[in-house]
N, C-alpha and C positions, 0 to 999 in steps of 0.2 A: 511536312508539317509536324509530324508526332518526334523527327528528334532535335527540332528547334524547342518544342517547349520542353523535350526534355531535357536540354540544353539551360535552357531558363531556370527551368526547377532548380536544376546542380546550382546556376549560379545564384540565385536566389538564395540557398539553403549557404552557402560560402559566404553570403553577408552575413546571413544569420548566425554563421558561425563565426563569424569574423568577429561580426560587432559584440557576440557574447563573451567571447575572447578579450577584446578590447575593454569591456565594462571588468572582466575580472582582473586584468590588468590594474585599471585602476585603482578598483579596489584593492587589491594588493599594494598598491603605492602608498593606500592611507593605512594600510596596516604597517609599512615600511615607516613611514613618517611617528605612527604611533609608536614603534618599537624604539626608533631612534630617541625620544621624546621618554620611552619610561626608562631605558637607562641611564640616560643623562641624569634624568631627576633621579634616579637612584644614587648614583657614581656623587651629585651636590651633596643629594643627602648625608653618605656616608660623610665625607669630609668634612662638612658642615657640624657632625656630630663630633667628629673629633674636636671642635673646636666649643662643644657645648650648644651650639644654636644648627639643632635640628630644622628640617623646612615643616613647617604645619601643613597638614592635609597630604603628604606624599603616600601613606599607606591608600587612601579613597583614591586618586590619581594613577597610582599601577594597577589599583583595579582594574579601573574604570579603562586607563589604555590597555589594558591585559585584554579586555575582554574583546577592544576592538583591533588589535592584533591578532587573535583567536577568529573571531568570525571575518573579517575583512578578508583572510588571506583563506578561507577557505574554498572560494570558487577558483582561482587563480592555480591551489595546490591540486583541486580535483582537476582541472585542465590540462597539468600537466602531469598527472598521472603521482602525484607525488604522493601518496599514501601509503601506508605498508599493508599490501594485502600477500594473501599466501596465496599460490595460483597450483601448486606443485598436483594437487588433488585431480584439479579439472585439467590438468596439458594432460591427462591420458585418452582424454576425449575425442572425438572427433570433431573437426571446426564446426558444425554444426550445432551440437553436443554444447559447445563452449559458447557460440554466441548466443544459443538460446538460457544459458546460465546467466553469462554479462549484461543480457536485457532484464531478465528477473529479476536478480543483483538491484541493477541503476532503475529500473519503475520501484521496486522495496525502498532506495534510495529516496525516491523521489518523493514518494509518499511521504515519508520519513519527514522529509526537510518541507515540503508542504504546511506539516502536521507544527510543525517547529517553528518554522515561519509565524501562519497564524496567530499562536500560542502566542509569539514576542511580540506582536502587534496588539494581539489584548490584553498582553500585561504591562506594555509600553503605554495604549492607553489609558491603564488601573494607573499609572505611575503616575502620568499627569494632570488626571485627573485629581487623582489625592494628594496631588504637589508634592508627594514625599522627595525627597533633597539628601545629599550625605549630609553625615552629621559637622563634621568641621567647615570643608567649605560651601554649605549648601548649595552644593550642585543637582542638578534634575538627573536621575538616573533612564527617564524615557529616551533622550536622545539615539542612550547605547542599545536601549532593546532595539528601540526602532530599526537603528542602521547592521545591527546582525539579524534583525528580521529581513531585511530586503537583501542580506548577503546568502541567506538563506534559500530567497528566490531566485536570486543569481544562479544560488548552485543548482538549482531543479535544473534552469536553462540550460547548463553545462550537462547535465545527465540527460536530457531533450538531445541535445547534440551527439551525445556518445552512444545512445541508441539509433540514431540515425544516423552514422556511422559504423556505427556492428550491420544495422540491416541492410545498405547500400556494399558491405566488403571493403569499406575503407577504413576500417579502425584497427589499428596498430596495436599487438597486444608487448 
């Protein structure tokens, strides 16, 4: 009985990882699609100037994709580890030593992106409530908090997973 459901658990905890996986995927595709999207409009622009007839509104637009290239792709870059950290300190450790460092790390983490999270969710609401707009093409800037607020929570998910992965023995340093 006791290694069926602990059977369950593992696979339980493999959706949860799965599907967190899969949500950062996603998101990383619309940061993908935004990326492709602010070059373009850059690369028209440029050429377009050569020709005297800039595009209106392209500096509020690379923002505005900038920024959802920036938070989009950050649950997806923490999943797969892609950040530049310096580890050389703690490999003199014992693996003990070091997972109990990578959990305090990723909960500091977590709280962190919590804290941040939040934050963009009340200032995405200040935004819309006060309808503030860029100024050329009056676009809403709520949208963008909004959606690197929730990228934000994505990534706590992803540090949820990589702490329960240091504590089970399965996280690959």
């Amino acid at each position: 009985m006791g290694c069926r459901h602990g059977r369950q658990k593992e696979k339980s905890m493999n959706g949860f990882e799965k599907t967190v996986t899969e949500i950062s995927r996603f998101l990383n595709g619309i940061a993908g699609i935004s990326l492709i999207f602010l070059m373009s409009l850059t690369i028209v622009d440029v050429i377009l100037r050569g020709f005297n007839k800039p595009l209106v509104g392209t500096y509020e637009l690379v923002a505005l994709a900038g920024a959802v290239v920036i938070g989009f792709s950050m649950p997806q870059t923490a999943t797969l580890r892609g950040h530049i950290y310096v580890d050389f300190l703690i490999a003199k450790f014992s693996r003990k030593v070091r997972n109990l460092f990578n959990i305090a790390t990723r909960l500091l983490v977590l709280l962190l992106l919590l804290f941040i999270g939040w934050n963009l969710f009340k200032y995405g609401w200040d935004l819309q409530r006060s309808g503030e707009v860029s100024l050329t093409l009056q676009m809403p800037f709520y949208p963008v908090a909004y959606g690197v607020g929730i990228c934000c929570f994505v990534q706590c998910l992803v540090m949820v997973c990589d702490i329960i992965k240091i504590h089970g023995g399965t996280f690959d340093e």
